[in-house]
N, C-alpha and C positions, 0 to 999 in steps of 0.2 A: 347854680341858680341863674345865674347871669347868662350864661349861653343859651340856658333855657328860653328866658327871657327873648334873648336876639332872635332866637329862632323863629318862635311865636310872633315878632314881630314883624319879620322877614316873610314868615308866611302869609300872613294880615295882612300887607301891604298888596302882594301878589294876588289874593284873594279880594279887596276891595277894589283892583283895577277891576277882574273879570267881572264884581257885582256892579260897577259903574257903567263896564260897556253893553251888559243887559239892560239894565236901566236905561240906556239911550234907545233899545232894540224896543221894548216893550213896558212902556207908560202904563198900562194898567194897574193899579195899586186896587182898586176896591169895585166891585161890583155895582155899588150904587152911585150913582153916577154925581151927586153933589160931593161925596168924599172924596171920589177918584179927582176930583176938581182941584178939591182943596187939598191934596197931597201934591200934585203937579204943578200948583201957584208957590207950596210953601218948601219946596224941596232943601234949597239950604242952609233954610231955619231947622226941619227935622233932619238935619244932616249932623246938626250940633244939640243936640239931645240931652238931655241926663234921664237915668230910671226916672229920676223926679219927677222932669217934666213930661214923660211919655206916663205916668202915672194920673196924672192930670187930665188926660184926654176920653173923652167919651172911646166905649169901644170897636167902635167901626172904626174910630179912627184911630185906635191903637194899635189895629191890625194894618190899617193901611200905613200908618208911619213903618211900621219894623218893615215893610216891604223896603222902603226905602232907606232904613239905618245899614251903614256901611257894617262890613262884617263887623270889626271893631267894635261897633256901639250895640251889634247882636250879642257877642260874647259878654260885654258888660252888662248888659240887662240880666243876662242867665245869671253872670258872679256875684251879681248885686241881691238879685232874690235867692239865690242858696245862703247868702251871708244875713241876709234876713232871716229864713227860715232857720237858719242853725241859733239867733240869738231869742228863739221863742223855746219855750221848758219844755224840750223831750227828755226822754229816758233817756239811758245811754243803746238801749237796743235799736230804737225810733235813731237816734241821730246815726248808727254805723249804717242803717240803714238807705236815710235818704244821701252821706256819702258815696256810697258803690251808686247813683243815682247820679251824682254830681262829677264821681269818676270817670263814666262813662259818656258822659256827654264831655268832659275836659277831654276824652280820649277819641273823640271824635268832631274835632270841630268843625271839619272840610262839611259835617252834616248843616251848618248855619250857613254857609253859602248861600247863593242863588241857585247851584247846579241843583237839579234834581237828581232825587237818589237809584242809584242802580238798584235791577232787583237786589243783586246780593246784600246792597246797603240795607235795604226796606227789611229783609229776611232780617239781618242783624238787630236790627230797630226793634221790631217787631218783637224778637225773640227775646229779649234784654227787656225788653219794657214790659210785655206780657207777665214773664216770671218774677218777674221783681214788684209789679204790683199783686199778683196773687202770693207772692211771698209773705210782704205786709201785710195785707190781708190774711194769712192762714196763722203764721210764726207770732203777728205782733197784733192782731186785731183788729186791724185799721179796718174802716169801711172802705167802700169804691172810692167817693169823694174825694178821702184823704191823699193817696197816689197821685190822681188826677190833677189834684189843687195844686201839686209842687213839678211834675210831669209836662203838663196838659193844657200849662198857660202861663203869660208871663206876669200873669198879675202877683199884683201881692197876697198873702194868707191873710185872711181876716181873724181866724184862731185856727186851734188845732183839731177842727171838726171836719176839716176841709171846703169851709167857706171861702168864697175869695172875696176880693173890694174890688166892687165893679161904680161905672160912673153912671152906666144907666143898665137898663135891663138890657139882657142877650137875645140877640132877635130872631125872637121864636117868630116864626108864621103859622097859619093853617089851610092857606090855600096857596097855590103856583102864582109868581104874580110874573110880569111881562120878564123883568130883570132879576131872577133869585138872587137871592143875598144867601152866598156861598159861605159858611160859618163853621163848615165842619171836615173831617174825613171819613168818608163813604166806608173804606175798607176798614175801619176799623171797626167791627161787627157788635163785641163786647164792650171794649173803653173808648169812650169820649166824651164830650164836655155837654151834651144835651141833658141833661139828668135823667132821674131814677125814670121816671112815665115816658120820656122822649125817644124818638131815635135818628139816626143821621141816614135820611135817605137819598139813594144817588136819586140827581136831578140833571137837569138838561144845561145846566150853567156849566160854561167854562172858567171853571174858577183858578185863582191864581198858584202857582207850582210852592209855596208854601206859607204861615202862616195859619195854620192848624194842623190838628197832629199831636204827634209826644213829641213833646220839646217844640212845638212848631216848626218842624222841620217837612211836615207833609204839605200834600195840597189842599184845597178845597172846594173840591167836587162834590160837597152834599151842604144839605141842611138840616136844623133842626126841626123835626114837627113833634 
């Protein structure tokens, strides 16, 4: 357990250098231009973080802080809401469930990175997240939501209907405006976080390499309308 332990840490360190010297390459954190402000004034205040306090934060800016949380404080956000979600009342099929959920992302951390993902990475992604939410869905009954809410963001559950606790509304638009606010992943055709009526369509913003997605590991290059 212990070497475990070294290793992980060993790798993290290695892994927050290369997220640091991105970080100097490319300032960008957020689409709209007062948040990208206010990530880039407060960088070594969200450098020292707790889930608490990135809980706390409106959602644009929850998305622009994880841009800038060292891997380390990436991995803890994830381990902190599985360990929340596991102390809400599943079943015990619901809880082995969103385990192999928690396994895979524990088995994959080089995905929390800055690099972005190789195709072969994305295929994997892809394939593992697909099946495992239509699993819940077929095997256990869950709706779409549910997958999504523990997958698909790093908020907290608001219950087991797959609500989440947001600080303000997700910012839906209906028309293109000069700067899109990039909120979503284009490729992902079926699941994403726009709800039932919505969908994530590719738009003309370059949006940042990750930070939405499953697990926020993708980019976002779409939005929601």
């Amino acid at each position: 357990m212990l070497m475990k332990k070294c290793i992980l840490l060993l790798f993290s360190i290695a892994c927050y250098a290369m997220i640091s010297c991105n970080q100097e390459v490319n300032s960008v954190y957020s689409c709209d231009k007062i948040v990208n402000e206010w990530a880039k004034s407060n960088l070594e205040e969200i450098q020292t973080m707790s889930r608490t306090d990135w809980n706390l934060l409106d959602e644009e800016k929850k998305r622009a802080a994880y841009r800038v949380f060292s891997f380390q404080q990436r991995i803890c956000l994830w381990e902190e809401k599985f360990n929340e979600i596991r102390n809400m009342n599943w079943s015990e099929e619901e809880l082995k469930h969103i385990e192999k959920a928690y396994s895979f992302l524990m088995s994959h951390l080089s995905f929390l990175s800055d690099k972005e993902l190789s195709d072969e990475e994305s295929d994997e992604l892809h394939r593992f997240c697909y099946l495992w939410i239509k699993e819940g869905m077929e095997k256990i009954g869950w709706t779409e939501e549910i997958p999504l809410s523990i997958i698909a963001t790093c908020n907290s559950l608001q219950n087991k209907e797959g609500e989440i606790i947001i600080r303000t509304p997700l910012p839906f638009v209906d028309e293109p405006s000069e700067t899109p606010n990039c909120n979503c992943h284009a490729n992902n055709l079926f699941f994403h976080m726009c709800g039932a009526n919505s969908s994530c369509d590719d738009t003309d913003c370059d949006g940042a390499s990750n930070g939405c997605g499953f697990f926020w590991t993708e980019s976002c290059n779409g939005r929601c309308y």
